[in-house]
C-alpha positions as CSV (number, residue, x, y, z in Angstrom):
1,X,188.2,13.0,135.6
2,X,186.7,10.7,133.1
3,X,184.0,11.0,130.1
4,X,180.8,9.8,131.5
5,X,178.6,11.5,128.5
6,X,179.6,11.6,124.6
7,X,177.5,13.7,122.5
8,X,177.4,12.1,119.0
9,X,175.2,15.0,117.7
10,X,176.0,17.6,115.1
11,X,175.6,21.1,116.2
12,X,172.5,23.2,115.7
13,X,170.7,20.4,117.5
14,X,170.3,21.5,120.8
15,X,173.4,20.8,122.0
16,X,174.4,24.3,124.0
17,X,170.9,23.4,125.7
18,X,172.1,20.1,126.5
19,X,175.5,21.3,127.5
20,X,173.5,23.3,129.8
21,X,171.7,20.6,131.1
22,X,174.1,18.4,131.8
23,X,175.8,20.4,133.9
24,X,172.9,21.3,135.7
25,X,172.6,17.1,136.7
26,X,176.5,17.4,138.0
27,X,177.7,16.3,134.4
28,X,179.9,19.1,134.2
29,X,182.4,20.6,133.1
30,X,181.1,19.8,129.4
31,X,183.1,20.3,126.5
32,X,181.4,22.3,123.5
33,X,183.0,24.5,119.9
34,X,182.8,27.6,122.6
35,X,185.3,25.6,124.7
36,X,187.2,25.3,121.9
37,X,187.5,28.7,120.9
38,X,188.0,30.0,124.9
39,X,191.6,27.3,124.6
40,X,193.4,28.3,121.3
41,X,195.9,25.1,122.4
42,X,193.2,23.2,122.1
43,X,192.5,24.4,118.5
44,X,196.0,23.2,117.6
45,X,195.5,20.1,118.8
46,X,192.2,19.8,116.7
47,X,193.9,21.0,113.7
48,X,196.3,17.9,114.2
49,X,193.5,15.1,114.4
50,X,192.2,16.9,111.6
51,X,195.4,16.4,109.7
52,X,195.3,12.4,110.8
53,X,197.9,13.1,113.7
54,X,197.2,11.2,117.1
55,X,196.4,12.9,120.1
56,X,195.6,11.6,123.9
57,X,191.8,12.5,124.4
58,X,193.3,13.2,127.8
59,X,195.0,16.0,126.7
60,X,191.6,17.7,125.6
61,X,189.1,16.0,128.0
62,X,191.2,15.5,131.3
63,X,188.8,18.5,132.9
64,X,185.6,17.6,131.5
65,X,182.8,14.8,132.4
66,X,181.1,15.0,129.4
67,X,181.5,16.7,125.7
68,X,178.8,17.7,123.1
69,X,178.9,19.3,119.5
70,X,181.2,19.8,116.7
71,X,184.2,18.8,116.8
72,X,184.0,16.0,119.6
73,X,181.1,14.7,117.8
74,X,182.7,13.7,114.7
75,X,184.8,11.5,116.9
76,X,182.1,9.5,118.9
77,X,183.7,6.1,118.1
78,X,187.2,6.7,119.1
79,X,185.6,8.7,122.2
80,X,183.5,5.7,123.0
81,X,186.0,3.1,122.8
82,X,188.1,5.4,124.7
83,X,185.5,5.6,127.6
84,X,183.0,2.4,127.0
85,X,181.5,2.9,130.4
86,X,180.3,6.3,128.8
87,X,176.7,7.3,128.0
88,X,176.0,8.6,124.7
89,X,173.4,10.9,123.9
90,X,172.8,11.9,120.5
91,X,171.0,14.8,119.3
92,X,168.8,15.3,116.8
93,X,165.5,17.8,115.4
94,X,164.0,18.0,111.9
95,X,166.3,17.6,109.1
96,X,165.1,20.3,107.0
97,X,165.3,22.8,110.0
98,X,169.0,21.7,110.7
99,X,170.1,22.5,107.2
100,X,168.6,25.8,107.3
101,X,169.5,26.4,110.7
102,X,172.8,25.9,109.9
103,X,173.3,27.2,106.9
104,X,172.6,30.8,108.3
105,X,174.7,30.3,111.4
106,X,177.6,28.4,111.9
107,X,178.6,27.7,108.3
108,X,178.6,31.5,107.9
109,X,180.8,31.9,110.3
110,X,184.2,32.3,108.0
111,X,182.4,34.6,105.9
112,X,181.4,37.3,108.7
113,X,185.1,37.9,109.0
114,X,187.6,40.0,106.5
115,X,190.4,37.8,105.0
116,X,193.1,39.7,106.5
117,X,191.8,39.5,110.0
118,X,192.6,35.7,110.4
119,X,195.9,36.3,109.7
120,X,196.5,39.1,111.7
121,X,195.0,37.2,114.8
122,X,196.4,33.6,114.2
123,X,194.0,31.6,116.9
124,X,190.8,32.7,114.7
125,X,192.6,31.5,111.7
126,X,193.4,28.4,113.2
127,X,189.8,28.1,114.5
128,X,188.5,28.6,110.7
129,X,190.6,26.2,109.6
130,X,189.7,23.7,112.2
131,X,186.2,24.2,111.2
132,X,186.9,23.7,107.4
133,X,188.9,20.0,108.2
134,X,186.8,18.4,110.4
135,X,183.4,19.6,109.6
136,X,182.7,21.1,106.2
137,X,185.1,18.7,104.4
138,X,185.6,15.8,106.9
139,X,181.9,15.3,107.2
140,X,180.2,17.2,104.2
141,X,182.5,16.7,101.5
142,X,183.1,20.5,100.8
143,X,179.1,20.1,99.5
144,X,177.2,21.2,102.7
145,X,175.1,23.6,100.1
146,X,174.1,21.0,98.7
147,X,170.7,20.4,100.3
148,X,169.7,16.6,99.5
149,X,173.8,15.6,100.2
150,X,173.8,17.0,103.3
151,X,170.4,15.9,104.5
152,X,171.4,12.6,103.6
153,X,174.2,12.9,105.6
154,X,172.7,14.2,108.5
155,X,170.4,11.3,108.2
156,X,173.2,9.0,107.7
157,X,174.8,10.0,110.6
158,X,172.4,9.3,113.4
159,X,172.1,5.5,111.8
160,X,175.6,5.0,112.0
161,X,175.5,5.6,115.8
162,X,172.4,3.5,116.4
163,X,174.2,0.7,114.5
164,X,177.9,1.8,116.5
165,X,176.3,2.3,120.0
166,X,175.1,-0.4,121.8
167,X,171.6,0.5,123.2
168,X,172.0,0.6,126.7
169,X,174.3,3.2,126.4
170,X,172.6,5.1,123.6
171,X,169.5,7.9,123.9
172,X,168.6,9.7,120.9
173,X,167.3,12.9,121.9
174,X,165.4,15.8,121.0
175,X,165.6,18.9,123.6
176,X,162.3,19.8,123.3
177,X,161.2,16.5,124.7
178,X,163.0,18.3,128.2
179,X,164.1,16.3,131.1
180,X,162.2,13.3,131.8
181,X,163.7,11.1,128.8
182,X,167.4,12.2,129.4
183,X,167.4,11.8,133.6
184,X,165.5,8.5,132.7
185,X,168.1,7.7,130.8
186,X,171.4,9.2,133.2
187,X,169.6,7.5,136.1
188,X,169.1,11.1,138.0
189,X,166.4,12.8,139.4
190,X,164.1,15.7,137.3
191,X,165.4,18.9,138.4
192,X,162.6,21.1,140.0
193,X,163.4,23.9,137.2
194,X,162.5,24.0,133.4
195,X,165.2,23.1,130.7
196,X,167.8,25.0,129.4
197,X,166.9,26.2,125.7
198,X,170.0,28.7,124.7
199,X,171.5,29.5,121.3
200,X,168.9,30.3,119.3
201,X,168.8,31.4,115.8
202,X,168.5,35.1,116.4
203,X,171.1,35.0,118.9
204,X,173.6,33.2,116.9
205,X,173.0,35.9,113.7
206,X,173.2,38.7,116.2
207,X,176.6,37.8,117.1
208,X,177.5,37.7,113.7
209,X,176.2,40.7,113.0
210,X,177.9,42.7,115.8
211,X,181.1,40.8,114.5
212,X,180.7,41.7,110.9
213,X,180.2,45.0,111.9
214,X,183.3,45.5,114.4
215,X,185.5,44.5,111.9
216,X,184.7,46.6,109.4
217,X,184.9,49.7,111.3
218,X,188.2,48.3,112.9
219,X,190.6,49.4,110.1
220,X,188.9,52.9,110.2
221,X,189.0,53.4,113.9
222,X,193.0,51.6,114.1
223,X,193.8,54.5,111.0
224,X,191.9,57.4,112.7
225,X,193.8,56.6,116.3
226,X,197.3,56.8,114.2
227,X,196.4,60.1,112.1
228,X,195.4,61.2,115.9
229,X,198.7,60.1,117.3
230,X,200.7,61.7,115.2
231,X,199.4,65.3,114.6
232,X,199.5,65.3,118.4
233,X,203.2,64.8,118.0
234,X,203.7,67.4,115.6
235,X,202.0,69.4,117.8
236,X,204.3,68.9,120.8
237,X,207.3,69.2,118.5
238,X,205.9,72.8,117.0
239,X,205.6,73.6,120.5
């Protein structure tokens, strides 16, 4: 199997909804952060491009027909050189949205977990620290927060690819445009069903929330299960 679709896109711009719809038009198996985090081995392998070691793209992308999102994305000019016959579609929505969008979501994702639990469960650790390399310091500098910086990054990135890309093999793409610009563009039929929005906002903080709460009552349910274990061995031994 071969990469027939790069997404050059950062995340929070659609691109679960596109994931979603490519595999709908028989682009599928598409690569995306949640395949990521589903592989811990392929986390490791991340973590090594992220500390300038070379990897095969085969190694990661020998299952999938196309990839989208963070942290394939940062990579669409080895990826395309890699596979020049490939389409590239990159994402993008209102700037100001983005930052915000992403600000409350993904960037908040180290903080919705204790410090000790990443070290106690050594694939999240390594997923946070995949995150941190190529994302928040490869791409941002360590100054995502910063509003205009980041903007101007953001900005800066989706010239980079029209300059990179040549234009036959380049759509930039909004997902609320739907399907008639990106099957134009894949040379497919419209499917006869509407497109795929998923991963909003509210969805994404949910999660969080439900995570942030699970590990803080973790400690106190792990404790309480031990105090239970072993007056119920006292017990037997009084017995």
């Amino acid at each position: 199997m071969t990469l027939k679709v790069i997404g050059s896109g950062f995340g929070r711009t659609g691109t679960l909804s596109l994931k979603a719809a490519l595999e709908i038009l028989g682009f599928g198996p598409c690569y995306h952060m949640e395949e990521v985090i589903k592989r811990p081995f392929h986390t490791k392998l991340w973590q090594q491009i992220g500390r300038g070691k070379a990897v095969p793209w085969e190694q990661i992308f020998h299952n999938f027909q196309a990839t989208v999102d963070f942290p394939a994305s940062v990579f669409y000019r080895e990826l395309f050189d890699t596979y020049p016959n490939a389409k590239v579609v990159h994402t993008v929505r209102d700037p100001e949205r983005w930052h915000k969008s992403t600000a409350e979501t993904i960037y908040q994702a180290a903080a919705n977990f204790p410090v000790w639990v990443p070290k106690i469960i050594p694939p999240l650790g390594w997923f946070i620290d995949l995150q941190e390399r190529l994302i928040w310091q490869k791409i941002f500098n360590g100054r995502f927060l910063d509003h205009d910086y980041a903007i101007q990054v953001f900005n800066q990135h989706t010239a980079a690819v029209r300059q990179y890309i040549p234009p036959e093999n380049l759509l930039v793409f909004e997902v609320k445009e739907g399907w008639e610009p990106l099957c134009a563009f894949l040379n497919v039929p419209v499917p006869d069903i509407p497109f795929p929005h998923v991963n909003d906002r509210e969805t994404i903080l949910r999660r969080f929330k439900l995570m942030q709460i699970s590990f803080t009552w973790l400690p106190l349910v792990a404790v309480a299960g031990l105090l239970l274990f072993l007056l119920r061995n006292l017990r037997r031994k009084k017995d």
